[in-house]
C-alpha positions in Angstrom: 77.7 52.0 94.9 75.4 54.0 97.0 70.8 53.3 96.1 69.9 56.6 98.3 66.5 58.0 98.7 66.1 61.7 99.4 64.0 64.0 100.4 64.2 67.9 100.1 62.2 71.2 99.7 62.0 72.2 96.2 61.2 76.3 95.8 60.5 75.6 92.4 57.5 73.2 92.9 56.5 74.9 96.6 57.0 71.2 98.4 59.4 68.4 99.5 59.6 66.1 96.5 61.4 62.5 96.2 64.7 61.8 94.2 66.3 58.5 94.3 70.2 58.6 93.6 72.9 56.3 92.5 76.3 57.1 93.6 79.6 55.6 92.5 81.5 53.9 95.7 84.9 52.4 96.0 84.9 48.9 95.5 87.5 45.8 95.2 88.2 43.5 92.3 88.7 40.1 92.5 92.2 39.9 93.8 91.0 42.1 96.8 92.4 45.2 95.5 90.6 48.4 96.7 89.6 51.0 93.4 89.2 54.0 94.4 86.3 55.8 92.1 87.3 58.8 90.1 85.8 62.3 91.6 83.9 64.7 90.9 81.4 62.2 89.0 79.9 62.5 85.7 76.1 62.5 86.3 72.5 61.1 84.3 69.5 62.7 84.7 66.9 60.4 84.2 63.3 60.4 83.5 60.6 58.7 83.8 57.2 57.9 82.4 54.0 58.9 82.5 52.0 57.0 85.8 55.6 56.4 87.2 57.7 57.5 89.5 61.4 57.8 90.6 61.8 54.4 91.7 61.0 53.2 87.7 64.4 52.8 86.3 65.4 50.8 89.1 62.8 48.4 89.0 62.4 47.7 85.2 65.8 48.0 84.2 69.8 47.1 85.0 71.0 50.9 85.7 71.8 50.1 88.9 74.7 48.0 87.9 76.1 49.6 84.9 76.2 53.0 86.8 78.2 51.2 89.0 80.8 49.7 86.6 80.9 53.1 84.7 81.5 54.7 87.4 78.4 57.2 86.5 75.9 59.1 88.8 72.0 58.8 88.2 70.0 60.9 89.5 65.9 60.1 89.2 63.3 62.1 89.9 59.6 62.3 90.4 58.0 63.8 87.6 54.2 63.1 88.2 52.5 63.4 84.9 53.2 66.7 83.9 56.0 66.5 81.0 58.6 68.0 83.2 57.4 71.4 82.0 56.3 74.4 84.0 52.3 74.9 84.3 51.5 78.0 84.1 48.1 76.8 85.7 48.9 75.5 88.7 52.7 77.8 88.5 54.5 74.6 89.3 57.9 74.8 87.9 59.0 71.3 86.9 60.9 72.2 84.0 63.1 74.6 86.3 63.0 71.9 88.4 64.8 69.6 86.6 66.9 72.1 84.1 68.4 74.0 87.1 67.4 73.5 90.8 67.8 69.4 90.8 71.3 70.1 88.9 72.1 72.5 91.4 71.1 70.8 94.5 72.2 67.5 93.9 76.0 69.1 92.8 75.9 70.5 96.6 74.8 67.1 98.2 76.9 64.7 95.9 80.6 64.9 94.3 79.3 65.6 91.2 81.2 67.2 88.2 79.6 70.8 87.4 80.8 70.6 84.1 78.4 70.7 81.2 80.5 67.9 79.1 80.3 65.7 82.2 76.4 66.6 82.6 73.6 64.3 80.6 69.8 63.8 80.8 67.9 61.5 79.6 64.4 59.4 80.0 61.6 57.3 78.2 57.8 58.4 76.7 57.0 61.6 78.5 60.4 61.5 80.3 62.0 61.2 77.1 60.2 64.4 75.6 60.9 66.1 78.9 64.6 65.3 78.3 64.4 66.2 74.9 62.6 69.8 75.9 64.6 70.9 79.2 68.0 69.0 77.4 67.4 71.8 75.0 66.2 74.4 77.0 68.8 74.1 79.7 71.9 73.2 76.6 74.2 75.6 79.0 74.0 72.4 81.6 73.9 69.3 79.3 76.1 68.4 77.1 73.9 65.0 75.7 70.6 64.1 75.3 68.8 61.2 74.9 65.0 59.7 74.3 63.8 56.6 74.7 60.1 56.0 72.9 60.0 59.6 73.2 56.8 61.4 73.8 56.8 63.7 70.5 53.1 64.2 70.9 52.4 67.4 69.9 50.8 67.1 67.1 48.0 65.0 69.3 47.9 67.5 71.9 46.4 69.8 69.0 44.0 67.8 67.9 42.8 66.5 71.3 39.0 66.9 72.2 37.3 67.8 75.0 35.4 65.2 75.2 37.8 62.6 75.3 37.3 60.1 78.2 40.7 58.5 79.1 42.4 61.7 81.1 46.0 62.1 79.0 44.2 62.0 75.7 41.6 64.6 76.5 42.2 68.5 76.0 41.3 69.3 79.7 44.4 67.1 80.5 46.9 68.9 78.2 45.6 72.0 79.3 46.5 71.6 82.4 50.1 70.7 81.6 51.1 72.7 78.8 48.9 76.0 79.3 46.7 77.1 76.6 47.6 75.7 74.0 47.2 78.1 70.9 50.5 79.1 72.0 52.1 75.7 72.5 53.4 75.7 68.7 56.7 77.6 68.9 56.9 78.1 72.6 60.2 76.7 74.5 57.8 73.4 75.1 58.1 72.5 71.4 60.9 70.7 70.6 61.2 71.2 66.9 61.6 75.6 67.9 63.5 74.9 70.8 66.2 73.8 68.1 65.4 76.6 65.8 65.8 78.9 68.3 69.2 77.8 69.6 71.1 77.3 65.8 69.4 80.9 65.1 71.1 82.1 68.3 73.9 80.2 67.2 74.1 78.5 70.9 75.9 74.7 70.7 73.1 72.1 70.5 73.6 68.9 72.6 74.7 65.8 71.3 71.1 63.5 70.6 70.9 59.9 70.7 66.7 58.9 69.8 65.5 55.4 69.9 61.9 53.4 69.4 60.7 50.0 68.8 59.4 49.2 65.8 55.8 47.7 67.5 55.7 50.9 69.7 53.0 53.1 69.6 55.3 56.1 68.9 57.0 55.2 66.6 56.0 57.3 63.7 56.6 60.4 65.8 60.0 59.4 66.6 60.9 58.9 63.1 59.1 62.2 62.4 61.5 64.0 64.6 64.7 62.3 63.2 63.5 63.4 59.6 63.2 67.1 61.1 67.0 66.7 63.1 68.3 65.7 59.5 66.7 68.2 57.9 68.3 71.2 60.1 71.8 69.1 59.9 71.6 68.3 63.8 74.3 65.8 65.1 72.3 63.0 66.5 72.1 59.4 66.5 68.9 57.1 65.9 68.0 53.5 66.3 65.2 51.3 66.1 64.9 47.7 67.2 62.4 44.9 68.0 59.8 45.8 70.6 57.5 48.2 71.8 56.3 50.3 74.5 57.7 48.4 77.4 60.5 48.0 80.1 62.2 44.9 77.8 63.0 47.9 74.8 64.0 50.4 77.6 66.5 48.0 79.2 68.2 46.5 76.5 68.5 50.5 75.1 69.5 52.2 78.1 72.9 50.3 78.4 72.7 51.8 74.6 72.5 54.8 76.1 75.3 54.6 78.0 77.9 52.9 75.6 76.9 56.0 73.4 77.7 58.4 76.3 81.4 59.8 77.1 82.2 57.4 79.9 84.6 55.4 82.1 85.8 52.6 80.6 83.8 49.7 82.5 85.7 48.4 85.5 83.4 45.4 87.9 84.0 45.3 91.3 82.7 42.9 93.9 79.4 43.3 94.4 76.1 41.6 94.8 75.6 42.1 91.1 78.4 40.0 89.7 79.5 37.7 92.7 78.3 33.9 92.8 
């Protein structure tokens, strides 16, 4: 297993930005025997939250290692704090960012399978609605989708006042990430219409696995947007357990995650992860 850093011009965000990538190697089991990993490699795209970066995952949770025994790509990227959406303020493009031109990029660097079945994103808080949102928008690339205390905040961007003094609770804020936002509601940054649109288009909707803790925050949102997915007869999966908004829930439920995704069956190597 390869922990790369790199570095690259993105058109759609006019600047070099900052990916960290896991890559499957060839390793040896125990009795010395040399496994060759299977190419082109499924791949994750995964998100972060908000006042992280792309180093996150790696820090607070185990990906590193499971990656490596599923034989799975991850690919994280730096999402600032702008939902992963394009601004039409500013006219950075993060959701083209990370629907098309980190897809594409990263398939040209990295032996990565450019099939949608083998192609999933995937992230926690604002990374999870930004993997909910460009999962949806871009469902010719991904074939799953899943959300981890995801950020279904809509409703609070609505209602957010001017006035308010912490910066991601105060309209000023949202503004400057969604656009104006009488015309948020419906747009392809809502993620209740972005799955209206596609079944009245009659496009195929990615598979959806949602998750929250049951002391988290966000909660009542999630559960929210599982009563809406049941109510348009979406195929998802939803689970809550014990915790709340912190890197214990989003450990223990990103190897969820990945049991829940179409992968290799696990296969350890040697490796500083599993060696005494």
């Amino acid at each position: 297993m390869a922990l790369l850093q790199v570095n690259f011009f993105s058109n759609s965000l006019m600047r070099t930005v900052t990916v960290h990538a896991i890559i499957p190697a060839d390793k040896r089991n125990f009795d010395g025997k040399l496994l060759r990993e299977k190419k082109p490699f499924k791949t994750l795209y995964l998100l972060h939250g908000l006042l992280g970066d792309d180093t996150d995952w790696i820090g607070g949770t185990r990906i590193q290692r499971w990656a490596q025994d599923q034989n799975l790509a991850v690919i994280m990227p730096a999402g600032e704090n702008h939902f992963y959406v394009d601004s039409e303020n500013s006219g950075e493009k993060y959701g083209e960012f990370i629907g098309k031109e980190l897809v594409e990029f990263t398939r040209d660097l990295f032996p990565l399978s450019d099939k949608r079945e083998d192609t999933f994103i995937a992230g926690l808080s604002m990374g999870g609605y930004g993997a909910i949102r460009n999962g949806l928008k871009y469902q010719d690339t991904f074939s799953h989708i899943a959300g981890l205390s995801s950020g279904f905040i809509q409703e609070g961007v609505l209602a957010s006042k001017e006035n308010d003094t912490f910066f991601t609770g105060s309209r000023k804020f949202y503004t400057s990430v969604f656009g104006n936002l009488e015309k948020l509601e419906g747009s392809d940054k809502d993620y209740k219409a972005l799955i209206r649109n596609l079944k009245e288009k009659g496009l195929e909707i990615p598979r959806i696995y949602l998750c929250c803790g049951t002391e988290d925050f966000l909660l009542q949102a999630n559960r929210d947007y599982r009563d809406f997915l049941q109510k348009e007869e979406i195929d998802f999966t939803y689970e809550e357990g014990p915790g709340s908004h912190d890197w214990d829930f989003w450990d223990t439920y990103i190897k969820r995650v990945l049991d829940w995704l179409p992968l290799e069956n696990a296969a350890q190597g040697i490796s500083s992860g599993n060696v005494h």
